[in-house]
Structure formats: structure tokens, C-alpha cells
N, C-alpha and C positions, 0 to 999 in steps of 0.2 A: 569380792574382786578388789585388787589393792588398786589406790592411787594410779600408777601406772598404767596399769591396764586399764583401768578407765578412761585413760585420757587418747586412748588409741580412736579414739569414735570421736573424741574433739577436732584429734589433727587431722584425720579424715575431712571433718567438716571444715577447717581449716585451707584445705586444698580445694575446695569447691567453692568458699565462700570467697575468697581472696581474688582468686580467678586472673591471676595476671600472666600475661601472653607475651614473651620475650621474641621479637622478631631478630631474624636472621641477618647476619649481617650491620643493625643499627648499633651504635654506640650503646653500653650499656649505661642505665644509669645507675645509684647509689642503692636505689633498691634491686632491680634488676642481679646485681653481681649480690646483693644479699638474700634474696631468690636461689641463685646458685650453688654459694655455698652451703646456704641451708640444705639443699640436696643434696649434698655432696658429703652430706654430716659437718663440714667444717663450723661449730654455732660457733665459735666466738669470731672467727670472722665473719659471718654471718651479722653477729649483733653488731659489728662494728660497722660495717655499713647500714644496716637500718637505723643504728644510729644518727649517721650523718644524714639518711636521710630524713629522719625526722626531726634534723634540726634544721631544714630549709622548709620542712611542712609538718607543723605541731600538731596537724588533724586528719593527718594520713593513717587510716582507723588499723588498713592491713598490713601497715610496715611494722606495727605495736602486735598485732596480732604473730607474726612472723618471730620479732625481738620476743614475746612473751614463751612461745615456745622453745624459743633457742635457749632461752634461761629456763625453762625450765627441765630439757633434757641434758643439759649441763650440772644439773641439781641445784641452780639455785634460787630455790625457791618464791622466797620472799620478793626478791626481784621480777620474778613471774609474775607474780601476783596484783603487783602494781601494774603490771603493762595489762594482764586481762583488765584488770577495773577501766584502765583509760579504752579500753576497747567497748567497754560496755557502756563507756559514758558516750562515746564514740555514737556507736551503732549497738543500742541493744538489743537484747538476742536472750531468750529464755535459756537454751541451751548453753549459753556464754556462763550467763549469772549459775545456774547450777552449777559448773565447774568449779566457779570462784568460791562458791559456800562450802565447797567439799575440800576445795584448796588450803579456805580456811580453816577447818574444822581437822583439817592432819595437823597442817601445822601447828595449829592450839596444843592435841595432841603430845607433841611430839616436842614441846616446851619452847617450840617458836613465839615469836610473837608478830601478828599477821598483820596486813594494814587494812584503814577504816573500812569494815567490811561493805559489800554493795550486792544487795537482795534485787531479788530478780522484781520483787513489787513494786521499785521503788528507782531500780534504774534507769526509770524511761523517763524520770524528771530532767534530766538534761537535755531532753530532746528539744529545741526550741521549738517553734510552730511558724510555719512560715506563711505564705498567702491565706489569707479567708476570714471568716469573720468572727469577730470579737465584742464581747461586754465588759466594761468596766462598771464597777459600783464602788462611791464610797463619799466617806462624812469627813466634812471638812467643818476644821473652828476657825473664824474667821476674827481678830483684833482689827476695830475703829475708833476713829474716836468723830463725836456728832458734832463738832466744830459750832454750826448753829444752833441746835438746842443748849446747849451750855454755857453759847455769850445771853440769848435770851433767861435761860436761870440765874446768872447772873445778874441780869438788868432788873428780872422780875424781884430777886432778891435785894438787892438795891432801894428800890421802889417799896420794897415792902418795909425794910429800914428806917425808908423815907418817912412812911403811914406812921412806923412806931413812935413818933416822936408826940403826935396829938395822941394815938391809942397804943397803950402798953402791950393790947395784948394781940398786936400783930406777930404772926409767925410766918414762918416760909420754911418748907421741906422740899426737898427735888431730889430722884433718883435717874443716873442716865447709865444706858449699858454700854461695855466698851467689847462685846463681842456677840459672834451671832453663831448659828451652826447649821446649815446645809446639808442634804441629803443630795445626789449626784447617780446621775443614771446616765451612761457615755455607752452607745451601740460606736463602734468603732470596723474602719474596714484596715486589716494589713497587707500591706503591701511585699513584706519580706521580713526577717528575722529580727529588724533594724528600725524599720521605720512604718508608721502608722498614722490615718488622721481618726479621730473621732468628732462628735459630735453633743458633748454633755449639756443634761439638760439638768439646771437645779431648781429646788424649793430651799427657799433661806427662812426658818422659823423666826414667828415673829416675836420683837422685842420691843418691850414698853421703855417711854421716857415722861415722868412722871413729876409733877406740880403742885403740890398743896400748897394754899394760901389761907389767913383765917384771922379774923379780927372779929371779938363782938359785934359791931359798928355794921360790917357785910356777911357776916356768916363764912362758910366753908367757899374755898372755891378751890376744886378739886380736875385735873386738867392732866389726860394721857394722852401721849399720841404714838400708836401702834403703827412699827417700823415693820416692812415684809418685803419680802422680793421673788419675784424667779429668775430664772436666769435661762439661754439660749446661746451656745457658746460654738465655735470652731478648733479645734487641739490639731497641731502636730505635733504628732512625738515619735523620737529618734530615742532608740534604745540603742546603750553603749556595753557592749558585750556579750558572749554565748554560752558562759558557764548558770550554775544555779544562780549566782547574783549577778544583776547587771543592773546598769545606771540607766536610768530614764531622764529626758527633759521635753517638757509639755510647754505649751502655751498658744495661744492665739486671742483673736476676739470675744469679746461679750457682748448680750443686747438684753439690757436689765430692766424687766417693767419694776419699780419701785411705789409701794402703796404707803400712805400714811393713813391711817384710821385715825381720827380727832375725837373726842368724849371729851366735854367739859359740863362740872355739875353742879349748880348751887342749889340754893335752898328753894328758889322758884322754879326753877327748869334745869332741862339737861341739853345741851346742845353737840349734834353731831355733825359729821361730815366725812366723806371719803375722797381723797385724789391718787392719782397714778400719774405716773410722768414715767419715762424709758430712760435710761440710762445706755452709754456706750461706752463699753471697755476695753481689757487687756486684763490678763490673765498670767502669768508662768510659774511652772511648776518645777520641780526636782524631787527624783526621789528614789529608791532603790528597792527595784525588785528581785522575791526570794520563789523561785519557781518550784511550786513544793512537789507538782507532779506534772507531767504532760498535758497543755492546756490550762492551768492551772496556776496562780499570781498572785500573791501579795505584795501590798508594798505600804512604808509609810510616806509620807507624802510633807512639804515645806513648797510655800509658793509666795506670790505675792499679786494681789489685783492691785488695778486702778479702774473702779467705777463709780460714777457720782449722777447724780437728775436733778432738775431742777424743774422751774415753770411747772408749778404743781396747781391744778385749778381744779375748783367745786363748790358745793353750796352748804352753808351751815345751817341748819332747820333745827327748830328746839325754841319753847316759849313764846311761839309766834313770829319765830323770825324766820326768813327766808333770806339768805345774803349769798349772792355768786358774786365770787372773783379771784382771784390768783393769791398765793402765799406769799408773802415778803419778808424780809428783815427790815423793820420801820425804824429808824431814830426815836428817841425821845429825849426825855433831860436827864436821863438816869442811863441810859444806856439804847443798843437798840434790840429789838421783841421781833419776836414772830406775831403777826397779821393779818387777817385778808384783805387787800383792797378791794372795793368794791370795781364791776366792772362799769366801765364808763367815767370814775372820777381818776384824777391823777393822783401817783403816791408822792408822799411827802418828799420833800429833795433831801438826798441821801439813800434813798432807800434802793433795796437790790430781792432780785430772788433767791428764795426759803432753795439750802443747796443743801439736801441726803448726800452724806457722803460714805460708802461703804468700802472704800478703800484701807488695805493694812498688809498684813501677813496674815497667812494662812495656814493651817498643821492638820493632817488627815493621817485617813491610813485605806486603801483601796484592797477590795478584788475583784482578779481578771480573770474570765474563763472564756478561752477561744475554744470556737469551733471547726 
């Protein structure tokens, strides 16, 4: 069966599918008289008006569908060809994309050259998804910098300076991380093609900042303290566009338990401690999603928080000690340290609280799959 006559069961479906109802007597509009002529055989005035019409409505599926066939019982092909695809990105249709594959495959043929073809698998990625519910997943690297552990390595470095001058073989090592990574689970509801809140819930893996000290004189004094977080957040996000890519912008609040794990270790004992303190934030995001199929989202992701805790309280146990009271940034002569003061005595004047600070930029990469 040649081209042509195959296409006799398209227009057919064409006329069914289209379904437009020209009332008597109303004004026509730009489609309407291109309705007409198309019946009338007239196709190039036919595409001249669905032209215009589809320049006042670029997603008018059956005024392309109508322009598709007028080019192509005109012969010209190629031109068909593009308007089925916009039709299929449109409103797909199994019966649509088989046309287009056969469209394309004369043409190859026939030493045309066809445009980017669109399979019937694969053209329901345009579809956007409108109301209902959605998951997002994804890992986020997060840049900080620990403001107070690094004035305290500082000072402890300092101090240790200070020691080498009676013992030679005082040393000081310190390691502080400037970033962390996140794993992110966001059950989200949509409200329409456009806009959406979710509700992402993170785990921020934990990151050592790290103290060695050591003089013959005192031995090793070896000092981590294990940074962690979760996180509890609120997102809207407005998505900007209805092709395969469109632009996303997220953001709302945080509510961050933040943990410090303490280990310190010398030669007589090890001394531990745990605190959490909650942080409150802000969040926002940008990023651009690639809709690979129906329901179906990637995107990479660029953001930026601001969240930090403070008032970090607990007890240190290790070598017979038991000591509760709150973290500080303490003065000395050398600089000022991290602390606990004890609860019930007053801290030294100057002194302030031990402030986690996780704030920075952000870089990920997500997927979305609606239901």
C-alpha cells in the first residue's frame, strides 16, 4: 500500500479527532475559514489561515493537525512532517507517531531529509503532569566553612607555639571539612503543570573536624568532633515552562536538628559527649528540568541555604569525669577555644556560644516521578 493510501485512515481519523463544529451564522474565526477551505480542497488557503491561527495559539494541537495535512496533500512533505511531530508533542496519539515513522522512512527513501524523528515510545515525554502526587529524590553537596572550629585551631595552634618554646617537641595537626552531602526524599503534592509544594526531608552525612596535640611532656591529645544533621523543610516550587525542559525555582524553610559527637583521647582516658541543638533556616533552589518521559524528571540542581544552631548542651563522661553545661567560645591569651562551661558557674567575660554553621551553596542533581 503506498504512502497515500495509507494516509486515507489518518484523515479519516483526522475528521473525528478534531471535531470542530462551525455554527451558523457566527463570525468565523481564522481556524474555522481554514476548516473550510480545507474542504473545499483550497490547502494553501487553508494553511494560510491556520497559520494565523496558530500564531495567536501556539498549542492549538488541531489547527497543526489540519496545516499538517494541507502540506501534505499539497506534496510538501517535509513541511508535513513537522506539523505531525508538533501534533504529537501536542496530543499523543499511537496512531499519530506511526504515520510520522512511515512519513519518515519515505522520505529517507526517496533522498529526503526528514526532521528529528519522534517514536511513538517516546512521545508522551511532553506530556506534562498536571494535579496529583509526586516524589522527588536527590543528593545535594553542600560548601561551608566552620567559622568556630577554625578560630579555635587556630588559638589551640597558637598555644601550642606558645608550649614549644619550653618543649621542642610540641606539635599541632588540625583537619576541618568545607563540605558535606545529603541524601533528600521530598513527597511533594502538584497543584498544576506550574506549581507545586513539597516537603523534603534530609540526612546530612556526618563530617569530622579534627585536633591532634602532642608533646613528650603531656602525651597525645587527640580531639574530633563529629558534625551531622537532618533536616525538615517546606519547598515551593514554580516550574517555568511546558516543553521537555523547563526551569524550576524551589525554596522555603528549614528546621535542622544539628549533632556534635565530642571524642577526646589521651593517654589516661577518653572523654565523650553528645549535643543537638535545632537550627532554623531558608533554603533556595534553581535548576532545570529534562522530562525524559511521562511522569518522569531529572534535573541538576544549584541552591543556596542559610542555617546555623547554637546553645549546644551535654555532659562529658570519660576518666572519672562527669561535667554538664553548655559549649562556648571561651577567651584566653592566645586566642579564644571551644569549652563547656560548667552549669551553674559563669563564663569568662567575653565569651559567646559554640555556633555550627551550615550555611553555603549547594549543587545536586534530582529525580522526579509523578503519579
Amino acid at each position: 500500500m503506498s504512502l497515500r493510501h495509507q494516509s486515507f485512515y489518518l484523515l479519516l481519523f483526522i475528521f473525528l479527532w478534531a471535531g470542530q463544529v462551525l455554527a451558523d451564522g457566527a463570525p468565523l474565526s481564522a481556524f474555522d475559514n481554514g476548516v473550510l477551505n480545507y474542504k473545499a480542497r483550497n490547502f494553501q488557503a487553508a494553511i494560510n489561515f491556520f497559520s494565523s491561527d496558530i500564531a495567536g495559539n501556539p498549542d492549538h494541537a488541531p489547527a497543526y493537525m489540519y496545516r499538517a495535512n494541507s502540506y501534505y496533500l499539497l506534496g510538501q512533505y517535509a513541511l508535513a512532517l513537522q506539523d505531525f511531530q508538533k501534533v504529537q508533542i501536542l496530543r499523543p496519539n499511537p496512531q499519530v507517531a506511526a504515520f510520522i515513522a512511515r512519513l519518515q522512512q519515505w522520505l529517507s527513501a526517496h533522498g529526503m531529509t526528514p526532521s528529528k524523528p519522534v517514536r511513538a515510545s517516546t512521545a508522551l515525554k511532553k506530556e506534562k503532569p498536571g494535579e496529583g502526587i509526586s516524589v522527588r529524590v536527590y543528593g545535594n553537596q553542600g560548601w561551608f566553612t566552620p567559622t568556630d572550629f577554625i578560630t579555635d585551631m587556630n588559638t589551640n595552634k597558637a598555644n601550642t607555639a606558645h608550649y614549644a618554646l619550653t618543649d621542642t617537641s610540641a606539635t599541632f595537626y588540625s583537619m576541618y571539612p568545607t563540605s558535606d552531602g545529603a541524601a533528600v526524599v521530598e513527597p511533594c503534592y502538584r497543584f498544576d503543570s506550574h506549581f507545586e509544594v513539597g516537603m523534603p526531608i534530609a540526612s546530612v552525612a556526618s563530617v569530622p573536624v579534627s585536633e591532634s596535640q602532642y608533646s613528650n611532656s603531656l602525651g597525645p591529645i587527640n580531639t574530633v568532633y563529629n558534625l551531622s544533621a537532618m533536616s525538615l523543610g517546606l519547598n515551593a516550587r514554580y516550574i517555568l515552562g511546558n516543553g521537555e525542559f523547563a526551569f524550576e525555582f524551589s525554596g522555603g524553610p528549614r528546621f535542622v536538628p544539628i549533632t556534635m559527637q565530642y571524642t577526646s583521647t589521651t593517654n589516661s582516658a577518653t572523654y565523650t559527649s553528645s549535643a543537638t541543638s535545632l537550627g532554623i533556616g531558608l533554603q533556595a533552589q534553581f535548576g532545570i528540568d529534562w522530562q525524559l518521559f511521562t511522569g518522569v524528571v531529572i534535573s541538576p540542581l544549584i541552591g543556596y541555604q542559610l542555617v546555623s544552631a547554637s546553645g549546644f548542651h551535654s555532659t562529658i563522661t570519660g576518666g572519672g569525669l562527669n561535667l554538664t553545661g553548655t559549649w562556648e567560645m571561651v577567651p584566653g591569651s592566645q586566642g579564644t577555644a571551644i569549652g563547656l562551661v560548667q552549669d551553674g558557674t559563669s563564663a569568662p567575660s567575653g565569651s559567646r556560644p559554640l555556633v555550627i554553621d551550615f550555611s553555603g551553596m549547594t549543587f545536586g542533581g534530582q529525580l522526579a516521578i509523578y503519579f
